[in-house]
TORNU-890472 format. One record per atom (N, C-alpha, C): residue number from 1; atom name; x, y, z. Coordinates in steps of 0.05 Angstrom, whole numbers, always signed. Layout:
// TORNU-890472
- NUM; CA; X; Y; Z
...
This chain:
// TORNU-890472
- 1; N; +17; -24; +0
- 1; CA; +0; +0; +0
- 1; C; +18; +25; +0
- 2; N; +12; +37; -27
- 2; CA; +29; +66; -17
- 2; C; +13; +81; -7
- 3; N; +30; +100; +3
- 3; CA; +21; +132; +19
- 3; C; +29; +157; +3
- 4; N; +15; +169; -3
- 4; CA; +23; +200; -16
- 4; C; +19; +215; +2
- 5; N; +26; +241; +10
- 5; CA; +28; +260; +25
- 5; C; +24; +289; +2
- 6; N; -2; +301; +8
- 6; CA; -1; +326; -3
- 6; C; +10; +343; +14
- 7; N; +29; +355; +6
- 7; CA; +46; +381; +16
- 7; C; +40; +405; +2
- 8; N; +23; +405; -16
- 8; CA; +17; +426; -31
- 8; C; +2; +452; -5
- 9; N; +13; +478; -9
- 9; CA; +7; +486; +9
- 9; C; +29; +493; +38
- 10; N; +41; +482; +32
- 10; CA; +70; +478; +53
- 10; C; +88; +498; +54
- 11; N; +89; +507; +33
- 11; CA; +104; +535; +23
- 11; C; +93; +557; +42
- 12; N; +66; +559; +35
- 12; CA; +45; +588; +40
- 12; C; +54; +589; +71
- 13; N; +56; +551; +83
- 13; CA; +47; +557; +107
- 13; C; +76; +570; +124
- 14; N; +93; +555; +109
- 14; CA; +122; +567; +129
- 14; C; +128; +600; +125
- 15; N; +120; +608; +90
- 15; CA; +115; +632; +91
- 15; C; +102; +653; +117
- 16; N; +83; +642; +120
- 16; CA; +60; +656; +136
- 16; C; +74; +653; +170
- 17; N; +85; +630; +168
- 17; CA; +100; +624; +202
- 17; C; +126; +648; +202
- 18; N; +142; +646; +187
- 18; CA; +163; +663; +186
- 18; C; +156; +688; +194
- 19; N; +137; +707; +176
- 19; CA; +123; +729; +175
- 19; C; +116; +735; +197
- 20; N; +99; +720; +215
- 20; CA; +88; +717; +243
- 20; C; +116; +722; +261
- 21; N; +132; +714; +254
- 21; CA; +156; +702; +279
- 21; C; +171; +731; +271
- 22; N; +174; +751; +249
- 22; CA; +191; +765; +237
- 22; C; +175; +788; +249
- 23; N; +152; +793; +252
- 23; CA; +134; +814; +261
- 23; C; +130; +814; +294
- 24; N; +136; +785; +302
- 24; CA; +137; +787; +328
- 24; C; +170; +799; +344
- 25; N; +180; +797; +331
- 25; CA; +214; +807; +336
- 25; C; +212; +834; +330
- 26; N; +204; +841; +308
- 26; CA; +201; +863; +305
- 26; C; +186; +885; +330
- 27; N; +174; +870; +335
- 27; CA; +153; +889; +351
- 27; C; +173; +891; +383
- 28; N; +187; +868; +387
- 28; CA; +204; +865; +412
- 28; C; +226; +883; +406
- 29; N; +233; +879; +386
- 29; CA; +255; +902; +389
- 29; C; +248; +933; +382
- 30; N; +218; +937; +382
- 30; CA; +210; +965; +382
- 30; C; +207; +971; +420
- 31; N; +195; +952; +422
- 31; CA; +197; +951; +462
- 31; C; +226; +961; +473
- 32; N; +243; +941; +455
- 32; CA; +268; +948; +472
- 32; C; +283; +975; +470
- 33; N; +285; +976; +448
- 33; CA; +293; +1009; +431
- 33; C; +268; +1032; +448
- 34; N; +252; +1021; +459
- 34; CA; +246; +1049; +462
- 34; C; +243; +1049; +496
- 35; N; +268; +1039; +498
- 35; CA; +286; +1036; +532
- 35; C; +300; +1056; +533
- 36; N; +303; +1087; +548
- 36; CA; +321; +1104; +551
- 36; C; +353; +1091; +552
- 37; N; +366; +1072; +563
- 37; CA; +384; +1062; +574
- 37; C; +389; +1046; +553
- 38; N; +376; +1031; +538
- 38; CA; +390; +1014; +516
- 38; C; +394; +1034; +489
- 39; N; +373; +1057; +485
- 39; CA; +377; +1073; +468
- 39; C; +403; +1095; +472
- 40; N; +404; +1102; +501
- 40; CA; +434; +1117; +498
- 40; C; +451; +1100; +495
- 41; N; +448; +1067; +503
- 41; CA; +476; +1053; +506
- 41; C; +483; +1051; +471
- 42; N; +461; +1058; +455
- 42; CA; +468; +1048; +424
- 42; C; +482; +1065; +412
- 43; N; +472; +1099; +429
- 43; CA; +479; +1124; +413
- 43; C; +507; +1127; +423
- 44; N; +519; +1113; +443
- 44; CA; +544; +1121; +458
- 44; C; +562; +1097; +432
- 45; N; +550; +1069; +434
- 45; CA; +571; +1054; +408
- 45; C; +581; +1071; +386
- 46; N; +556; +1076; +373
- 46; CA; +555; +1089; +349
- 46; C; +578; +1110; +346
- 47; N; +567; +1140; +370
- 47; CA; +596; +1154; +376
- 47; C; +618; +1149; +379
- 48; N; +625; +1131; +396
- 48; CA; +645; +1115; +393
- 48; C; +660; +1108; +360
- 49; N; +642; +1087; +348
- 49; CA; +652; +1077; +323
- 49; C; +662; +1100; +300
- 50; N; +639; +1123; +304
- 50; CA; +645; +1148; +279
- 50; C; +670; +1164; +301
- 51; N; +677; +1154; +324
- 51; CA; +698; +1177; +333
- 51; C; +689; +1211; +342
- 52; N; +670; +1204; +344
- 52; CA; +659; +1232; +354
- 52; C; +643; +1229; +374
C-alpha cells in the first residue's frame, strides 16, 4: 500500500510562520529600543565607532 502525502500548500504555510515570527521580533525590538538606557547605550557605540 502506498502513501502520498499532499504538501501542496506547505510553502504558504512556512511563509506565513516566518512572517508571524519576523513581526513578532520586530515588535520586541520596538519595546526594547524604546528603553532610555539601551537607546543611549546604542547612541554612545555608534559615537564611539564614527569617533565623535
Amino acid at each position: 500500500m502506498e502513501h502520498r502525502y499532499d504538501d501542496e500548500g506547505m510553502a504558504t504555510v512556512e511563509y506565513a510562520l516566518v512572517t508571524v515570527a519576523a513581526a513578532g521580533f520586530a515588535g520586541l525590538l520596538v519595546v526594547i529600543l524604546k528603553s532610555t538606557e539601551v537607546r543611549e547605550l546604542l547612541l554612545d557605540i555608534l559615537r564611539g565607532a564614527l569617533g565623535g
